[in-house]
C-alpha positions in Angstrom: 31.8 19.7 -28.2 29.6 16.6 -28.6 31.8 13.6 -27.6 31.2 10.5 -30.3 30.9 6.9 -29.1 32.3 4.0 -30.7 28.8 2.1 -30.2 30.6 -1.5 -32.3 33.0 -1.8 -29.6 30.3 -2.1 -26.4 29.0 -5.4 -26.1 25.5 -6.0 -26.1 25.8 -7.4 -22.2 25.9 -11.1 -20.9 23.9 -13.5 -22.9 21.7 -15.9 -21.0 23.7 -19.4 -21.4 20.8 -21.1 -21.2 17.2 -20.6 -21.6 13.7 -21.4 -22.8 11.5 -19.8 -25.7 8.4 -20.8 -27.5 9.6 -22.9 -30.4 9.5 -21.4 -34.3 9.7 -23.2 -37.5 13.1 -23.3 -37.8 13.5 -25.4 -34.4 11.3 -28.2 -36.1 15.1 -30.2 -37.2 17.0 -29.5 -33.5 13.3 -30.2 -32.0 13.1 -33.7 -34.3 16.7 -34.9 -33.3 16.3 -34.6 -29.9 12.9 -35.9 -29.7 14.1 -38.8 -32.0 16.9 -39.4 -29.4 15.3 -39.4 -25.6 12.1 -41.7 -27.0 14.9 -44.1 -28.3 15.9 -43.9 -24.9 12.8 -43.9 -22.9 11.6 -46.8 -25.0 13.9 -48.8 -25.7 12.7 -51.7 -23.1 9.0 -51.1 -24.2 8.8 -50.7 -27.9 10.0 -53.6 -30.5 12.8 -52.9 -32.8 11.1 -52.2 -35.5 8.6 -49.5 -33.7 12.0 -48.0 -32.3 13.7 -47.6 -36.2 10.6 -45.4 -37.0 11.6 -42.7 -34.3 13.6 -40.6 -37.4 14.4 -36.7 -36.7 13.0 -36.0 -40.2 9.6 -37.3 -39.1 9.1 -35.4 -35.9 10.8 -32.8 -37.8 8.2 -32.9 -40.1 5.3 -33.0 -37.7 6.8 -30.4 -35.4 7.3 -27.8 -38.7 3.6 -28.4 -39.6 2.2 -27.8 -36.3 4.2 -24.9 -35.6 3.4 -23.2 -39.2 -0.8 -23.6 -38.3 -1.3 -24.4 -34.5 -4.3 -26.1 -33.6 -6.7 -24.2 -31.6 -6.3 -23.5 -28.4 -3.3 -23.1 -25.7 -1.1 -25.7 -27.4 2.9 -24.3 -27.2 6.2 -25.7 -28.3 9.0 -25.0 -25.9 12.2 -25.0 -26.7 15.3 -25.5 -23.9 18.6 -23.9 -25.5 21.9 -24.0 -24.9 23.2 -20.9 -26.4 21.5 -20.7 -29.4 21.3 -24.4 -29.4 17.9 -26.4 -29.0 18.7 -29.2 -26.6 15.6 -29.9 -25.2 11.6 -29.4 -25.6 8.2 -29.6 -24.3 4.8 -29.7 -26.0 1.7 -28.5 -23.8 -1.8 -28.2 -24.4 -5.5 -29.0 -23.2 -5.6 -32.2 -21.5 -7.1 -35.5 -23.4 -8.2 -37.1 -20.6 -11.8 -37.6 -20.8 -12.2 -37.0 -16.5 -10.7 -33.4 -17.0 -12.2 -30.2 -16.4 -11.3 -27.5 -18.9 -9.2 -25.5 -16.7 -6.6 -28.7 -16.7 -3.6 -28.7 -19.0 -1.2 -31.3 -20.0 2.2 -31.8 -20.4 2.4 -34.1 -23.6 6.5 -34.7 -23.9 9.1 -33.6 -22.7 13.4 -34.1 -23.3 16.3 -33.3 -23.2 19.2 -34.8 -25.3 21.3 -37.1 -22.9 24.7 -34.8 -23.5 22.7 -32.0 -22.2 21.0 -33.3 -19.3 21.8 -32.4 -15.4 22.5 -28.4 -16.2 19.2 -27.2 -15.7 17.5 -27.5 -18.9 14.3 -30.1 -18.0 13.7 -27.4 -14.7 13.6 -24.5 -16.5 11.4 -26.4 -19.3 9.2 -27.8 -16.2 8.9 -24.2 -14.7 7.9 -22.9 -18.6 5.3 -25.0 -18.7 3.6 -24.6 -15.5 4.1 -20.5 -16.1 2.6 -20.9 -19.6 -0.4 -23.4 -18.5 -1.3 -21.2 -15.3 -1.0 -17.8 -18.1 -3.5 -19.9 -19.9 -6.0 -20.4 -17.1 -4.8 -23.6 -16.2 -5.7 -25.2 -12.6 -4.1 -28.6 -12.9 -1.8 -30.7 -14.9 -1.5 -33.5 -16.3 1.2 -35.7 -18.1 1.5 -39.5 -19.0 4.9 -41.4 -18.9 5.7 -45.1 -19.3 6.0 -46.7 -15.7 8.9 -48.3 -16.6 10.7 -44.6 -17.6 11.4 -44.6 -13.5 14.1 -41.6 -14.5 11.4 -39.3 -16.1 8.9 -40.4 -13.6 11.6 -39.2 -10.7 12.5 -36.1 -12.2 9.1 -35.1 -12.5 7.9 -36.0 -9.0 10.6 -34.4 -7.6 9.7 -31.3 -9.8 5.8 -31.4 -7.9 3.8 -33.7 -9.9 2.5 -37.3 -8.3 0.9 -40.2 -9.1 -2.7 -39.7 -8.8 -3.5 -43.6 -9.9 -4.7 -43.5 -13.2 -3.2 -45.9 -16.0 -3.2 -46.9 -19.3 -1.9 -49.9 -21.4 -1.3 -48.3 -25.2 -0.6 -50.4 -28.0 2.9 -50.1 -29.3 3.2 -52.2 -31.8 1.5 -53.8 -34.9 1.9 -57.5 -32.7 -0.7 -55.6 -30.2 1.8 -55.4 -27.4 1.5 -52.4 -24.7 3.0 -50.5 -22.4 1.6 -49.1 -19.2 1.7 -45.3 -18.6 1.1 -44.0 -15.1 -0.6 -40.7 -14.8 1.0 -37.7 -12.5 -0.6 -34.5 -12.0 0.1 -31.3 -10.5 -1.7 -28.0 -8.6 -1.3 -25.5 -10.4 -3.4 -23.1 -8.5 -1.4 -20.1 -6.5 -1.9 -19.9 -3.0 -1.5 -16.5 -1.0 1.3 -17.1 2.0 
């Protein structure tokens, strides 16, 4: 006699806690927010007021849910961190725009994760993501900008294996012509056998 299973009362196993996808569509709103947040954060000492008021969740939102609907070319990705089913951080990669690069060089364009979700893991495993997904794409090196006065971000991300290499820029940030200086830290990203 065939013995029957009650397959609805097996659970489907442990679900990861935490994690990081490639970002869809619907992540555009959780993406904005959090986006909207940490570069209120991160530039609060650099940016004027009124710059800072135009960092709105809808507009990021907006951007986000158009590039993820039709991706540029090439190896561009959104990344998503997640708590649970959460979006509580993200990272945007893609070619490098830096005009001394060689092809094979990718960049890390932004990163965050929202302050309540912060020291748990999430920017690592978004930091690991994105070196797997640049070095799946062919990628050699990395690059990424971030305001040297974000010394936080700047830590976190040497201590992760990028440095300095000492390239900067001075961006304007507002319609008075002010700047802010962004240092330039790159990475290896080629294997090497032990």
């Amino acid at each position: 006699m065939a013995h029957q299973h009650d397959h609805s009362a097996h659970s489907p196993g442990p679900l990861a806690d935490a994690s990081v996808r490639v970002a869809r569509e619907t992540d555009a709103p959780a993406v904005g927010l959090v986006q909207a947040v940490v570069w209120r954060e991160a530039y609060a000492a650099a940016l004027p007021e009124e710059v800072l008021a135009t960092f709105e969740p809808q507009a990021f939102a907006s951007v986000w849910r158009q590039s993820l609907a039709s991706p540029p070319q090439g190896v561009y990705r959104l990344l998503a961190a997640c708590a649970g089913d959460q979006v509580v951080g993200f990272a945007s990669i893609g070619p490098s725009q830096d005009p001394d690069a060689s092809p094979e060089t990718g960049e890390l364009s932004a990163l965050g994760v929202h302050p309540d979700a912060r020291r748990v893991g999430h920017g690592s495993r978004l930091l690991n993501a994105v070196v797997d997904t640049l070095r799946g794409a062919g990628a050699t090196r990395m690059h990424t900008w971030v305001l040297a006065s974000d010394e936080a971000t700047r830590g976190f991300l040497m201590a992760g294996g990028l440095g300095p290499d000492g390239a900067f820029r001075d961006r304007v940030v507002s319609p008075d012509g002010d700047t802010a200086r962004e240092v330039r830290l790159v990475a290896d990203l080629e294997l090497t056998a032990p």
